[in-house]
N, C-alpha and C positions, 0 to 999 in steps of 0.2 A: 167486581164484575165488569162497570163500566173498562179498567184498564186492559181486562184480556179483549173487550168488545173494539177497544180501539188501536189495543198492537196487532189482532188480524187484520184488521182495515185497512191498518198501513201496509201489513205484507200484503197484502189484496194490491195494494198501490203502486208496490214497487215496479213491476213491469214497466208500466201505464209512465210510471216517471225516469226509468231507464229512456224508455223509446223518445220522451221527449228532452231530458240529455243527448241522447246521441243525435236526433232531428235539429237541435240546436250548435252541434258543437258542427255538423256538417254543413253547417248557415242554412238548413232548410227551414226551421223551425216558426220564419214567418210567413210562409205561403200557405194559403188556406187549401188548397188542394195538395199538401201532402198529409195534412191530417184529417180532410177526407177518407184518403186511402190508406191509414193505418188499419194494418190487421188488428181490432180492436178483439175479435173473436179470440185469435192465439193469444193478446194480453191476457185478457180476461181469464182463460184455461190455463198461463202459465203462472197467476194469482192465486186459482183456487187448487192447484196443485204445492203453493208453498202454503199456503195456508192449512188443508192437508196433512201436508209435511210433518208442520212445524206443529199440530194437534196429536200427531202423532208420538214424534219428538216429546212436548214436554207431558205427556200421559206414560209413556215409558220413565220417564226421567226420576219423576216424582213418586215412585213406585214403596211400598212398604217394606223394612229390610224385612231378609226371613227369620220368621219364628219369633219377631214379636208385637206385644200387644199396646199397643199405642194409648195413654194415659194422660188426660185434659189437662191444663195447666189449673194450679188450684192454691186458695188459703186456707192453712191448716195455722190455728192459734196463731193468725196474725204475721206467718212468714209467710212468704210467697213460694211454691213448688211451681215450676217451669215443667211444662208437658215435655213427653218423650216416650220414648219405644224401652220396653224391657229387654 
């Protein structure tokens, strides 16, 4: 749980650290009065838009084939049976 709580975080991030790449590659990135005026709002909306996304994405992805019944992995007489779909 912990590792889906901290790959949204970082798509959450990614904007936020776009903008401060390109505020750096354009030599602004050490003047305090342009990260003032970062549109922090559009980051923020353009993070939880891939985040989103990207919940969307792997909830479609990871979907059940059709028509069948999905079977725990399990020890039968000391061999191992590996779960799977009928």
């Amino acid at each position: 749980m912990l590792r889906v709580v901290v790959a949204h975080l970082l798509l959450f991030c990614v904007p936020f650290l776009a903008y401060a790449g390109w505020l750096f590659l354009r030599n602004r990135g050490l003047d305090k009065a342009t990260w003032r005026e970062a549109p922090n709002a559009w980051l923020a909306l353009i993070g939880m838009a891939l985040v989103i996304v990207s919940v969307i994405w792997f909830a479609n992805i990871k979907k059940m084939p059709e028509g069948g019944e999905y079977h725990h992995s399990r020890m039968e007489d000391g061999v191992f049976i590996p779960g799977g779909y009928d």
